[in-house]
N, C-alpha and C positions, 0 to 999 in steps of 0.2 A: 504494500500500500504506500503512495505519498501523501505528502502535508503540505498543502499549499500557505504561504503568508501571505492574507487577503485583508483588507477591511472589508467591513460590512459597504460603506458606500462603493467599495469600488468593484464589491462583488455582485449588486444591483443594478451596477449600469450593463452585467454580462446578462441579464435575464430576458432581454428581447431576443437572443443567440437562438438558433434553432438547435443546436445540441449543448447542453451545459455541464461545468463539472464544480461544485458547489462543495465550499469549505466544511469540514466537518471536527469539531474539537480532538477527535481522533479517530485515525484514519482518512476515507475518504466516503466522501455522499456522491452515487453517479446520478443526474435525470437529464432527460430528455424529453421536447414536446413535441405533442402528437400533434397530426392535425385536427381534430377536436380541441385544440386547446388544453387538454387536460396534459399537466407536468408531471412526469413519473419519475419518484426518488428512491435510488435504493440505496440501501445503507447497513455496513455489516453488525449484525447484534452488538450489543454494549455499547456501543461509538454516541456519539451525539450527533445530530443531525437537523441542518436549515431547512424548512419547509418555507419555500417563498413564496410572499405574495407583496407585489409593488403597484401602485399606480402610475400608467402609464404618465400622465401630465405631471406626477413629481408634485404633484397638489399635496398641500401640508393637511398631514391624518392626525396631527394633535389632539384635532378638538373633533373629531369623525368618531363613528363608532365602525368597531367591524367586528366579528362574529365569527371565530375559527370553531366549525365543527367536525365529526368521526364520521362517517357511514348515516352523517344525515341526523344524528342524533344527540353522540355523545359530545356534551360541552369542551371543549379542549382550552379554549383560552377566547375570554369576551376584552375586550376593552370601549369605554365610555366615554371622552374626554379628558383622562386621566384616570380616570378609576377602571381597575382590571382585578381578578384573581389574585394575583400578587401581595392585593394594598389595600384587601378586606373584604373585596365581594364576594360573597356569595353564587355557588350554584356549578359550578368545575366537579368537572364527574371524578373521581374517587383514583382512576388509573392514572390521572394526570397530575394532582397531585405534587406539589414541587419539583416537578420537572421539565416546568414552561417557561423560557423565557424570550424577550421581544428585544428589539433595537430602540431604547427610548429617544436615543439621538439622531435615530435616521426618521425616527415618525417625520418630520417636519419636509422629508423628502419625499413622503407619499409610503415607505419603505413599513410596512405593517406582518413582516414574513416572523416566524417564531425560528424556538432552536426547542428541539427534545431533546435530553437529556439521556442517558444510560438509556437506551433505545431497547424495547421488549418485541419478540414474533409477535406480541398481540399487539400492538402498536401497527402493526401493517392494516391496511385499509384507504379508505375513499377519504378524504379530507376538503373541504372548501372554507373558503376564507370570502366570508360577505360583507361588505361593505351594504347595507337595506336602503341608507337614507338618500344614498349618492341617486341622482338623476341625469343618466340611465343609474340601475342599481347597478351595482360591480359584483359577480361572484367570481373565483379565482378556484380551478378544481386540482388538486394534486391527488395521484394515488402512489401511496406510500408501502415501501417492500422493505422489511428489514429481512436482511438473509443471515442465513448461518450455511460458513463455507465447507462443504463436505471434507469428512477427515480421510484417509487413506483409506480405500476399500480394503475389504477381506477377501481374499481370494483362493476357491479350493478345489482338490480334482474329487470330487464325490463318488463318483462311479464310473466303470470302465462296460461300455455296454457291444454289440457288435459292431456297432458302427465308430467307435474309439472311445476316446476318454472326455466324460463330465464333467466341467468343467463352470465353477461356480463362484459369482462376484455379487457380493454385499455392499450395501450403503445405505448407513442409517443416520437420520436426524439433520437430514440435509436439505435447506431454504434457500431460494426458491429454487423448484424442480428441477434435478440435475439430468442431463441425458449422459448414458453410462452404453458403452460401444467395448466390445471384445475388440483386439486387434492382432495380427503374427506380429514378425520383429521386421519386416516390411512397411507396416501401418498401413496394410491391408485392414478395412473393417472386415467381420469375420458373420456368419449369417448367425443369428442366433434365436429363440426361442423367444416366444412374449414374455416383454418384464412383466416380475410380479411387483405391484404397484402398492404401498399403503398408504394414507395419509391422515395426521393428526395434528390440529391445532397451524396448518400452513406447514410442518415439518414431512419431509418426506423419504420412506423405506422402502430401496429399489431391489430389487434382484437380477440378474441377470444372468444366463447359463446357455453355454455354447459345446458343440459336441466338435473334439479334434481328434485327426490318425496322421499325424506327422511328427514330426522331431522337430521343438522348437522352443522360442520363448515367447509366450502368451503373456497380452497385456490388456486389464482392463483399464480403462479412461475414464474418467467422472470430470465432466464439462459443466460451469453455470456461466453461462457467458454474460450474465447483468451483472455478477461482477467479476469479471475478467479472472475467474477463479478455475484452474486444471490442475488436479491429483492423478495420481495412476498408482498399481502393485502390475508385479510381474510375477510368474508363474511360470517353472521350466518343464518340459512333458518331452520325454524321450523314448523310442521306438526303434528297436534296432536287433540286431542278429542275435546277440548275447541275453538279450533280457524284451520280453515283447514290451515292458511298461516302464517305466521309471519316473519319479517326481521328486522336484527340489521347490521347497516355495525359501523366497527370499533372497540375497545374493550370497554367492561361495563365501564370502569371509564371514559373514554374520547369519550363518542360517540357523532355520529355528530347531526345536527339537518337532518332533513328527509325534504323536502317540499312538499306542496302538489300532484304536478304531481306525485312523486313515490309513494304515498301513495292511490290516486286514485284507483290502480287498488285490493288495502287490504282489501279498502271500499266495495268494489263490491261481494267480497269473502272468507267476516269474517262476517260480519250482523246479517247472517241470522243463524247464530250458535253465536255470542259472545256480543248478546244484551246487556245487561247489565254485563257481567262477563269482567275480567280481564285475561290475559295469565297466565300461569303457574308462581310462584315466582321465578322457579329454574334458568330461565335465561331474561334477561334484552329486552324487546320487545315492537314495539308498541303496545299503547294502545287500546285494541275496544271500542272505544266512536263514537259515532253517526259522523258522516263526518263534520256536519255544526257546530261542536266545534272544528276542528281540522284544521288546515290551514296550522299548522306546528305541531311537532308531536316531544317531545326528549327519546330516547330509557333513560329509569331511571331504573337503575340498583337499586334502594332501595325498587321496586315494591317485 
C-alpha cells in the first residue's frame, strides 16, 4: 500500500477527476465514478477512510445543512449550521459512534465529505450525503466497500482418481469477492470444476478443485483487483517411471510435514512400483517406504 501527503483542500479540487485515489489515514482508499454519478470507495478493513462529498460552486456549507446517511436509513453524520453529532446532537445510529469526522475548515469551500475511522465489513454499503435545502436539492451517492485482502490459500492433493490427481484450493474470509484460477508453471489457466461459493456478513469462502496427470508445479491464484490485491501457494505433483504419484506442498527448503491421512492415499499407489527405491533426486518428494514406518512423512530436499 502507499500514503499519499495531501490536504484536504487540495485533495477536493481532485474530485471532478473521473478516476480518483483518495487519502486514507492508513493505507490507501481506491474510488472511482461511474456514470451514474454514484462514487465507489474501497478501503482495506481497519484503515480510515474519506467518503466525499463537495459542492461543485465551492459555495460556503457553514451555515447549510447536509445529511450523511447508510442504505437510506442509518444516521451517519447530520450537520446544522454548526451543530452536528460531534457537539451534542442527538440521533447518530449507534455503529457510528465516535468515528465520524468532517473538515470544519474546508466547510467554507463547499467541502462537507466525512472521514470513518477504524473502518468495519459492516461499514460497507450505499451512502448519500444530502444537502435538502439547496435549490436544486444536492444529493451526493457513494457506495462504500471495505475489503479484507485474502490470506494465502490452502492448497491440497485430496485424491488421486483415474483421471489423475485432486487437487484442492481454499480461501477463507476474503472481501470483496476474490476470483481464485488453478494454473501449470506456464500460467496456463487450468479447466477446473464449479467453485464452491459461501458467503457471510460481505466475507467470502471459495473452493476451488482441479483434476491433473502431468508432472509439475500447480499454482492456485486469489485475485481482488478493487484493491490491487494477488496471493498465490504452489503445489508440486509428480508422475513418473519410478513412482506413478508423488506430492511436495511448499518449497524444498521449508517444507511442511505431511500427516498421515494425506499420505494414505500415496501408500495405496506407489507400492507396488516403488518397493524399495527412492523418487527421482531431481526434486524433493515423499519417500516410498512401507506405510507402517511412516506416520509422518518430511519432503527432504537433500534426497
Amino acid at each position: 500500500m502507499f500514503n499519499l501527503q495531501m490536504t484536504p483542500a487540495a485533495m477536493m479540487k481532485r474530485l471532478p477527476l473521473l478516476c480518483l485515489c483518495l487519502l486514507t489515514r492508513s493505507g490507501a482508499t481506491f474510488a472511482d465514478e461511474h456514470g451514474s454519478g454514484v462514487v465507489r470507495v474501497v478501503v482495506e478493513e481497519g484503515s480510515d477512510a474519506i467518503l466525499p462529498c463537495s459542492l461543485s460552486n465551492k459555495e460556503n456549507a457553514e451555515e447549510k445543512l447536509f445529511d450523511w446517511k447508510k442504505d437510506g436509513q442509518k444516521e451517519v453524520f447530520f450537520y446544522d449550521g454548526g451543530i452536528h453529532y460531534n457537539n451534542g446532537r442527538p440521533g447518530q445510529d449507534r455503529q457510528f459512534k465516535g468515528r465520524i469526522s468532517h473538515f470544519q475548515d474546508e466547510l467554507k469551500y463547499g467541502n462537507a465529505s466525512i472521514i470513518i475511522s477504524k473502518t468495519k465489513m459492516t461499514d460497507s454499503g450505499n451512502y448519500t450525503c444530502d444537502f435538502p435545502r439547496l435549490q436544486p436539492r444536492r444529493i451526493f451517492n457513494i457506495q462504500f466497500v471495505v475489503a479484507v485482502a485474502a490470506q494465502k490459500p490452502s492448497v491440497t492433493a485430496i485424491d488421486q482418481t483415474e483421471d489423475g490427481v485432486l487437487l484442492q484450493c481454499e480461501v477463507r474470509g476474503a472481501s470483496p469477492k476474490p476470483t481464485v484460477e488453478w494454473q501449470d508453471s506456464a500460467g496456463n489457466i487450468l479447466p477446473a470444476e464449479e467453485p464452491q461459493v459461501s458467503e457471510r456478513g460481505g466475507s467470502y469462502d471459495i473452493i476451488l478443485q482441479t483434476t491433473v496427470n502431468t508432472t509439475d508445479r500447480f499454482t492456485c491464484v486469489v485475485t481482488q483487483d478493487e484493491i490491487s490485491h494477488q496471493i498465490f501457494a504452489e503445489i508440486y505433483v509428480q508422475v513418473d517411471g519410478h513412482c506413478e504419484l508423488g506430492l511436495c506442498l511448499g518449497n524444498r527448503a521449508n517444507a511442511p510435514r505431511l500427516k498421515a491421512p494425506r499420505l494414505r492415499f500415496y501408500y495405496q499407489h506407489l507400492m507396488k512400483r516403488c518397493r524399495p527405491q527412492l523418487p527421482p533426486l531431481a526434486m524433493a518428494l515423499p519417500s516410498c517406504v512401507p506405510w507402517s514406518l511412516t506416520s509422518q512423512q518430511r519432503c527432504d530436499p537433500t534426497w
